[in-house]
N, C-alpha and C positions, 0 to 999 in steps of 0.2 A: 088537613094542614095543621100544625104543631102551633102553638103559643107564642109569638112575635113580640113576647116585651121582657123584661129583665128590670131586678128591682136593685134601689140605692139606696142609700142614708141620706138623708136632709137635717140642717141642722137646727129645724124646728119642729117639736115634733106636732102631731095630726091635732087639732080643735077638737075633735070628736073623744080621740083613742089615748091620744098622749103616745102611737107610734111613732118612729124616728122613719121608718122604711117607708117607700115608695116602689110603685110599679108602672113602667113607662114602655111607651113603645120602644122597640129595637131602633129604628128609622129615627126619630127623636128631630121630628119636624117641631117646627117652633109652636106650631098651634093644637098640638097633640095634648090632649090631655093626661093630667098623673092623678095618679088612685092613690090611697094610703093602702098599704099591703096588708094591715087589718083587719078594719075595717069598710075598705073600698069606697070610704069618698073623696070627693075629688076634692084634690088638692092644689090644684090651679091648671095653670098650662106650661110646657113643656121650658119654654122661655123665660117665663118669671120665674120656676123653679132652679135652672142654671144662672140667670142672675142673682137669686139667692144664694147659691151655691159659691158664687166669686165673689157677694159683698158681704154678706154676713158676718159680723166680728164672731169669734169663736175662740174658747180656752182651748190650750193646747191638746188637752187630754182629746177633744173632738173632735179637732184637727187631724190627731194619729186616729181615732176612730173611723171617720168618713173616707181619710186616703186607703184603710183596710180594706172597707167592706166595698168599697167605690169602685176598686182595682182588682177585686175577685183574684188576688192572684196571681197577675200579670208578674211577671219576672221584672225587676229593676233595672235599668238602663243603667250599661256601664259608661262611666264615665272617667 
């Protein structure tokens, strides 16, 4: 069976590495834990890292960062 998790930006980076990336489950249950894609420590749980994700104040330049690397790509929703 293949690798079931995909990594993101967070907008603090790792204790350990000073990485920004992370590596979470695909599934992305709330008590799953996330890895620093580094260094592989763990960086909390699934849930406080998406609550980080929605309160965290952040300059804009990180903003346009995190919706990049977040979005892998995803085509833009016309509007």
């Amino acid at each position: 069976m293949g690798d079931l998790s995909e990594e993101m930006r967070m907008p603090t980076p790792c204790p350990e590495c000073g990485s920004h990336s992370v590596r979470l489950s695909e599934v992305r249950n709330p008590t799953d834990k996330v890895f620093c894609s580094s260094c592989n420590t763990v960086r909390g749980q699934y849930a406080d890292l998406q609550k980080e994700l929605e309160d965290k104040p952040k300059s804009e330049a990180e903003e346009l960062l995190e919706e990049v690397v977040n979005k892998k790509g995803k085509a833009p929703s016309s509007s």
